[in-house]
C-alpha positions in Angstrom: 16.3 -86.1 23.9 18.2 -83.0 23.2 17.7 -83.2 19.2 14.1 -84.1 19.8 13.4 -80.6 21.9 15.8 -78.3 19.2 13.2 -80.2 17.0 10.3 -79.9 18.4 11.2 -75.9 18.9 12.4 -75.2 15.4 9.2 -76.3 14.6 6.7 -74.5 16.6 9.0 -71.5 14.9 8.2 -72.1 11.6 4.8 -72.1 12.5 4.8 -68.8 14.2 6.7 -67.5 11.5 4.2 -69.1 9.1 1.3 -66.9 11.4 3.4 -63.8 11.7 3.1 -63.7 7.9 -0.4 -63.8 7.7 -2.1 -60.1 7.2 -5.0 -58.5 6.8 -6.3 -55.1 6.1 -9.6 -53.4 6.7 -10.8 -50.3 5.0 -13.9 -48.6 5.9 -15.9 -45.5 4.9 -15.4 -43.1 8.2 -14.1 -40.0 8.6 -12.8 -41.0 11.4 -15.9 -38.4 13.5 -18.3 -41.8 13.7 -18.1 -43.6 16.8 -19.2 -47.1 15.4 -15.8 -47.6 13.4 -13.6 -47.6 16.2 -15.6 -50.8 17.7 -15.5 -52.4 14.5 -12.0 -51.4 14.3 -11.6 -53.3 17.7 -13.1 -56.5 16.7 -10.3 -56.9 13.8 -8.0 -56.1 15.6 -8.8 -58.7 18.7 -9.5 -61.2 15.8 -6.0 -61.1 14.4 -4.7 -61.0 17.6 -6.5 -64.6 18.2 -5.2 -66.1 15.1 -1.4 -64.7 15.3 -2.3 -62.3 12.2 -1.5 -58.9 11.4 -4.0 -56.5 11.2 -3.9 -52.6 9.1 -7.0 -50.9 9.3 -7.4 -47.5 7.0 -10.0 -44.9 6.3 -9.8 -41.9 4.8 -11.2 -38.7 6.2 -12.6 -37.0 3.4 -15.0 -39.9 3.1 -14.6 -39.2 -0.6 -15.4 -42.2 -2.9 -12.3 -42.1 -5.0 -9.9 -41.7 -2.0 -11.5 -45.1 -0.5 -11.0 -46.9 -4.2 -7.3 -45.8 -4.5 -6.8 -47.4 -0.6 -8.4 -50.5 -1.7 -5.9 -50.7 -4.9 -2.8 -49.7 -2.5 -4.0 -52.4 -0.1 -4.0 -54.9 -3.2 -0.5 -53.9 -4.4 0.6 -55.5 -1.0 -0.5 -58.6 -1.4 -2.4 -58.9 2.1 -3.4 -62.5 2.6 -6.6 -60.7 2.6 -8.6 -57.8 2.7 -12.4 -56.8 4.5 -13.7 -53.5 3.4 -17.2 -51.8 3.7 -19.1 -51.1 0.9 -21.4 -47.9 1.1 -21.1 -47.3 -2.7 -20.7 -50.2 -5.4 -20.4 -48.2 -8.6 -17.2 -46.2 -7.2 -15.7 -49.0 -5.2 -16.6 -52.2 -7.1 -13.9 -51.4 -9.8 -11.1 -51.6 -7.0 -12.5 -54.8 -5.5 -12.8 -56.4 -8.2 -9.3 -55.7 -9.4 -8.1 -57.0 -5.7 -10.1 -60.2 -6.4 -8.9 -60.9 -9.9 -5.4 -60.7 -8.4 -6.3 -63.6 -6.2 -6.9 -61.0 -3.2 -9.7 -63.1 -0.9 -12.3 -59.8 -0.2 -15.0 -59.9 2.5 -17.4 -56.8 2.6 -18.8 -55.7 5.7 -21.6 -53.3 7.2 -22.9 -52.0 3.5 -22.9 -53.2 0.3 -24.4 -56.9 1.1 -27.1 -56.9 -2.4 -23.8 -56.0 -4.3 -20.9 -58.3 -2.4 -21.2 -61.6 -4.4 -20.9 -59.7 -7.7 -18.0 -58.5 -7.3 -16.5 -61.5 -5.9 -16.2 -60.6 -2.6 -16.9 -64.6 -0.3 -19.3 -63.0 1.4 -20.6 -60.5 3.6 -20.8 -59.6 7.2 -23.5 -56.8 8.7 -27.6 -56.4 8.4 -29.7 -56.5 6.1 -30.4 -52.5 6.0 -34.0 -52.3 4.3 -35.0 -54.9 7.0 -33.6 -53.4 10.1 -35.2 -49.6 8.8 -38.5 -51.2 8.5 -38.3 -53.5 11.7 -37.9 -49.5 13.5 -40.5 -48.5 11.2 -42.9 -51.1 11.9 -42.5 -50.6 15.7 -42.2 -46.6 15.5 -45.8 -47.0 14.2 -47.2 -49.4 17.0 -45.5 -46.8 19.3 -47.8 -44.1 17.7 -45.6 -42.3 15.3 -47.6 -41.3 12.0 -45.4 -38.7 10.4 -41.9 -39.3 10.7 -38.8 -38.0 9.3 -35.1 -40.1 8.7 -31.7 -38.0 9.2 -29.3 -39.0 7.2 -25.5 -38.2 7.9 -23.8 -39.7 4.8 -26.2 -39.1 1.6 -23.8 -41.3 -0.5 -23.9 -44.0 1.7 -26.9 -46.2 0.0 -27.1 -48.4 3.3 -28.3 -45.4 5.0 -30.8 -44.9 2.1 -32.3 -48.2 2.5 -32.6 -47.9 6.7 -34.6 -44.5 5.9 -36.7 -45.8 2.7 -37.5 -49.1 5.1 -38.5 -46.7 7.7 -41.2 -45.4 6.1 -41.8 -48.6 4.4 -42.6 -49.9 8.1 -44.4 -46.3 8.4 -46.6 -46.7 5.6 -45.5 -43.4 4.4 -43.6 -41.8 1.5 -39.9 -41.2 2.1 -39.1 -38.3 3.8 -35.1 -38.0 4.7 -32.5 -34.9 5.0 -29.1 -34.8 4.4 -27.8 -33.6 8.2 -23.9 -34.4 7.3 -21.6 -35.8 10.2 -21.1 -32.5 12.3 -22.9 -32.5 15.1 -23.6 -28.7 15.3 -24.9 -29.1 11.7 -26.8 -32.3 12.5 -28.9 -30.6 15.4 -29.2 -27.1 13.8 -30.6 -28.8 10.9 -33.0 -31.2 12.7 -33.9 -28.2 15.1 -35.2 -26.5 11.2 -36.9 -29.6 9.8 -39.2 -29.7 13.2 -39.7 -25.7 12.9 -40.6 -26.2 9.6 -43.2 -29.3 10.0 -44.5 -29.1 13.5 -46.7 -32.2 12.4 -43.5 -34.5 12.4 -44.4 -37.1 15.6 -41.1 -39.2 14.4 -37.2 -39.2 14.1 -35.1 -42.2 13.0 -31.4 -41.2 13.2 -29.2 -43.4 11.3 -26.3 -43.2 13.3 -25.5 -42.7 17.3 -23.8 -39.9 17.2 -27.2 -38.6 14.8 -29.4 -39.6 17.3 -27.5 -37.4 20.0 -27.4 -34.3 17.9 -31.2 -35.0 16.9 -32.2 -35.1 20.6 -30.8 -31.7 21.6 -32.5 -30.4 18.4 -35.9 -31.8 19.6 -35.2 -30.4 23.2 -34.3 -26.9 21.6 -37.4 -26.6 20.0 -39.8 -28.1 22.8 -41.1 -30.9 20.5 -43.1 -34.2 21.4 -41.4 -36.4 18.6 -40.8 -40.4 19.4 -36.7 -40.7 18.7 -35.3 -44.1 17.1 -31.7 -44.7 16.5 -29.1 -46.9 15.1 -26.3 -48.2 16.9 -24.8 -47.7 20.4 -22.8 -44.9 22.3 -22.8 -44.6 25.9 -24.9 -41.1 25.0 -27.9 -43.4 23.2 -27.7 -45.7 26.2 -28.5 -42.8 28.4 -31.0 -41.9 26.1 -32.7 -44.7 26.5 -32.7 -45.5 29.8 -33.9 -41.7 30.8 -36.6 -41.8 28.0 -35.2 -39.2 25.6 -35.1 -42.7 23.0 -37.5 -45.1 22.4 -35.0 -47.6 20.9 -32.1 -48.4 18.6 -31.4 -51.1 16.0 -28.1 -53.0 17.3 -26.4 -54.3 14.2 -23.2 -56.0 16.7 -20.4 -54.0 14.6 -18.1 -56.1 16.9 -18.8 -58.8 14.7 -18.3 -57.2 11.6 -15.0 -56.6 12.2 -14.1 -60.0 14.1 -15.9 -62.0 12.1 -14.5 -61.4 8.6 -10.8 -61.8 9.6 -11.5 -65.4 11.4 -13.6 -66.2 8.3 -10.3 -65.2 5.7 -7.7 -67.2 8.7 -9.8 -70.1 8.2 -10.5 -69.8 4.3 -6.5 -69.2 3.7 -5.6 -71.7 6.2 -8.1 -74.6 5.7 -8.2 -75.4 2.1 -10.9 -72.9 1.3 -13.1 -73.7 4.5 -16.3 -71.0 4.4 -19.7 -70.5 6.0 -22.1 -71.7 3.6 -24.0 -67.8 3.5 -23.8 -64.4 4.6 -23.1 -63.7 8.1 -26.3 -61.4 8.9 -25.1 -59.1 12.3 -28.4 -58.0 13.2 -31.0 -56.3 13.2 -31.8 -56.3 17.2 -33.7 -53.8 19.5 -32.0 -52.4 22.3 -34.7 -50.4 24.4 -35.4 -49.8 28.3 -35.7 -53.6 29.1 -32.5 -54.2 27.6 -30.5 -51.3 27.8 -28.7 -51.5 30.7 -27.5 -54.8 30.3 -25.0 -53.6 27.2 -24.4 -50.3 28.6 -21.1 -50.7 29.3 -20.2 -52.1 26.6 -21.6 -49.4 23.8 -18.7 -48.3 22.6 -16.7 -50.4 23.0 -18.0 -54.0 22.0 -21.5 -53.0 21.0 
C-alpha cells in the first residue's frame, strides 16, 4: 500500500511539474494610460492560473511600433510554449510574428489585427470584427438622430481604430471625418472641445476608447453642445455616463475574453495533440446602453 501511495504521489508531481513548465506571454500595444489592457491583462492571467501555466504579460510605453517588434522577438528567444499578442499594425509587427512562428512559437493575435492573423501564421484570432462593430454604432447613431458626426481617435497608428471610425460613418452614410486626440486626457478634451467650436453642426461623437469617451464628454459639457456621445468599451466613468444620460451607448467587445480565451485555446492546442476551434473567436460587437447598463456595472473594469 505504501509503494502504491509514493507512486501515486510521484506521479501527480511529474504532472505538476509538467504544468509548472508550461508558459505563456502576452504583449499588447498600451502605454500602459488605457484602462481596457489591464482587464485583458486579468483574463490571462486568471486563464493560466486555471491551467497551472505561467503567464508574462509586456507592453511598452512608448507605444512605438518597433519597441513592440523587438518584445515580440525577445519573447521568442525564450521559447514560451506560446505567445498571444495584439496586432494594431501588421506591416511593423508581422516580421516579428512571423519569425516567432517559423521557430515553431504557436502565436494567437488578439483585439486587432484579425484581416491579417492567418497570414502570418498566427491559429487564429480572438476580438471583433472592428469595421462591423463601427458601423453597428453608426447604424444606430443614425436611427438615434445623428447626421453629422465626428470619430476621435486616440492611437492614429492603430488601423483597428481606423476601421471602428471609417465603419462609423459607413453606418452614418457620411464621409469619414476622424482626429487624432492622442491618449492624454487633457489633450483628448481640449482637442474635442476645438473640433465642436470649430463645426458647431457636428450632432455626433464616437470615442474609440473609454477613457476617450470620458475626456470627449467634459469637452462637449465645456462648450454647451447638444452632441449624441457613443463609445467603445467599459469604465466605471462610461457606465455612469450611461446610466445619467451623458452616453447613448458603447460597443462591448468582452476584452475579458481576449485575454482568457487565447491562453486556454494554446493549453489545449500544446496539450491535446493540436486540438483548435475550427474559426476565429469573434468577442463582440454588443451594446451596452441604459437597459443594460447597470447590470455590468460593477464589473467595467474589471471583467468587462
Amino acid at each position: 500500500m505504501k509503494k502504491i501511495l509514493m507512486a501515486a504521489m510521484t506521479a501527480s508531481m511529474v504532472a505538476g511539474a509538467a504544468f509548472a513548465e508550461e508558459r505563456y506571454v502576452m504583449i499588447t500595444h498600451t502605454q500602459g494610460t488605457d484602462p481596457f489592457w489591464p482587464v485583458v491583462e486579468k483574463g490571462g492571467r486568471d486563464a493560466a492560473e486555471d491551467v497551472g501555466a505561467t503567464f508574462e504579460y509586456n507592453f511598452d510605453v512608448s507605444g512605438d511600433m518597433s519597441a513592440i517588434a523587438k518584445l515580440i522577438e525577445a519573447a521568442a528567444a525564450t521559447q514560451p510554449d506560446g505567445i498571444i499578442v495584439s496586432l494594431p499594425d501588421a506591416d511593423a509587427l508581422g516580421s516579428a510574428i512571423e519569425a516567432a512562428v517559423a521557430d515553431g512559437i504557436p502565436v494567437v493575435t488578439i483585439n486587432s489585427g484579425l484581416e491579417h492573423s492567418a497570414r502570418l501564421g498566427a491559429l487564429m484570432h480572438v476580438g471583433q470584427p472592428e469595421s462591423l462593430a463601427g458601423k453597428s454604432a453608426g447604424e444606430r447613431a443614425a436611427a438615434e438622430g445623428v447626421t453629422n458626426g465626428l470619430c476621435l481617435n486616440q492611437e492614429a497608428f492603430n488601423t483597428a481604430l481606423v476601421d471602428r471610425c471609417q465603419g462609423y460613418f459607413d453606418g452614418l452614410g457620411g464621409d469619414l471625418n476622424m482626429i487624432d486626440v492622442s491618449n492624454d486626457p487633457a489633450q483628448i478634451e481640449t482637442r474635442t472641445a476645438a473640433a465642436l467650436q470649430a463645426d458647431e453642426t457636428i450632432d455626433g461623437i464616437l470615442a474609440v476608447g473609454p477613457h476617450v469617451c470620458e475626456a470627449a464628454a467634459s469637452a462637449i459639457e465645456s462648450v454647451g453642445a447638444d452632441v449624441h456621445l457613443a463609445c467603445f468599451d467599459l469604465s466605471p466613468g462610461v457606465m455612469d455616463m450611461i446610466q445619467d444620460g451623458r452616453a447613448a451607448f458603447t460597443i462591448d467587445q468582452q476584452q475579458r475574453l481576449q485575454g482568457y480565451m487565447p491562453v486556454i485555446v494554446l493549453h489545449l492546442y500544446n496539450n491535446h495533440a493540436g486540438l483548435l476551434p475550427g474559426a476565429n473567436i469573434p468577442s463582440g460587437p454588443g451594446f451596452v446602453d441604459a437597459s443594460n447598463a447597470a447590470g455590468v456595472a460593477e464589473l467595467a473594469g474589471i471583467d468587462r
